[in-house]
C-alpha positions as CSV (number, residue, x, y, z in Angstrom):
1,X,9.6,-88.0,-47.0
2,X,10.0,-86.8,-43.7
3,X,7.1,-87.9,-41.0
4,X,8.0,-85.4,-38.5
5,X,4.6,-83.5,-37.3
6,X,4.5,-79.7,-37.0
7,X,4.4,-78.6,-33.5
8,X,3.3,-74.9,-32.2
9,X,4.5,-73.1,-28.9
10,X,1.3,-71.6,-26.9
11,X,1.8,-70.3,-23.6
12,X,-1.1,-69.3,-21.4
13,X,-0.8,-65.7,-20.2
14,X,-3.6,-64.2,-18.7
15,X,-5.7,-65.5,-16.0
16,X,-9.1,-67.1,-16.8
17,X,-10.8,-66.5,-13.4
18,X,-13.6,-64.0,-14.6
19,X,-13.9,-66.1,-18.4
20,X,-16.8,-68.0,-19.0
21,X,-16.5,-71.4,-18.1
22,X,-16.4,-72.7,-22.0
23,X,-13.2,-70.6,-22.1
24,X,-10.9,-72.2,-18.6
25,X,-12.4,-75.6,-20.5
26,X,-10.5,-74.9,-23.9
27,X,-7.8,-73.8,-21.6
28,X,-7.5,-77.2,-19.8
29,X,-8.0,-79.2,-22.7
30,X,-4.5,-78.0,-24.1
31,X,-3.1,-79.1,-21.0
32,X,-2.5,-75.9,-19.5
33,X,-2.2,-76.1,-15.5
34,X,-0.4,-72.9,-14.6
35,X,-0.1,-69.3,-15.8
36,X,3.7,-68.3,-18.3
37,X,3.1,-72.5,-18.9
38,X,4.1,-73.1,-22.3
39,X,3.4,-76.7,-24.1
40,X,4.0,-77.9,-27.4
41,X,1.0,-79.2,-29.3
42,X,0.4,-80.6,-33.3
43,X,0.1,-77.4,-35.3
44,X,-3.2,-78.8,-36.8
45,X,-6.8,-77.1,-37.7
46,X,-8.5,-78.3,-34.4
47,X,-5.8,-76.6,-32.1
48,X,-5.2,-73.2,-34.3
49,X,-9.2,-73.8,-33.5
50,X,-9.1,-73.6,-29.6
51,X,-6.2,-71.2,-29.4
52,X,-8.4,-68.5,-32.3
53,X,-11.3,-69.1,-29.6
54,X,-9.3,-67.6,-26.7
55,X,-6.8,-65.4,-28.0
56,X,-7.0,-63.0,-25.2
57,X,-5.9,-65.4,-22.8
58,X,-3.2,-67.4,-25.0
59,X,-0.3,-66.9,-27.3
60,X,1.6,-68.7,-29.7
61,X,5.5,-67.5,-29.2
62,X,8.5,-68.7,-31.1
């Protein structure tokens, strides 16, 4: 059995300046800090959560 934990891609894309402040929170929380950043996180229910929140401000690419 293989213990290796799936990981998702999301990069942040569009600017969160005129988003409510729930929304630049979410963003934070993933450990976003710049606009294009992209970070690996667990592919688990809570994140697929935060990134369905804020889809027009996040992706998930390859």
């Amino acid at each position: 059995m293989s213990s290796e934990v799936k990981k998702i891609r999301i990069q942040w894309y569009r600017s969160a300046i005129a988003s409510p402040e729930k929304h630049k929170v979410i963003v934070r929380s993933l450990g976003l800090t710049k606009l294009q950043q992209i970070v690996e996180r667990p592919d688990n229910a809570a994140v697929r959560g935060m990134v369905a929140k804020i889809p027009h401000l996040l992706r998930i690419v390859g």
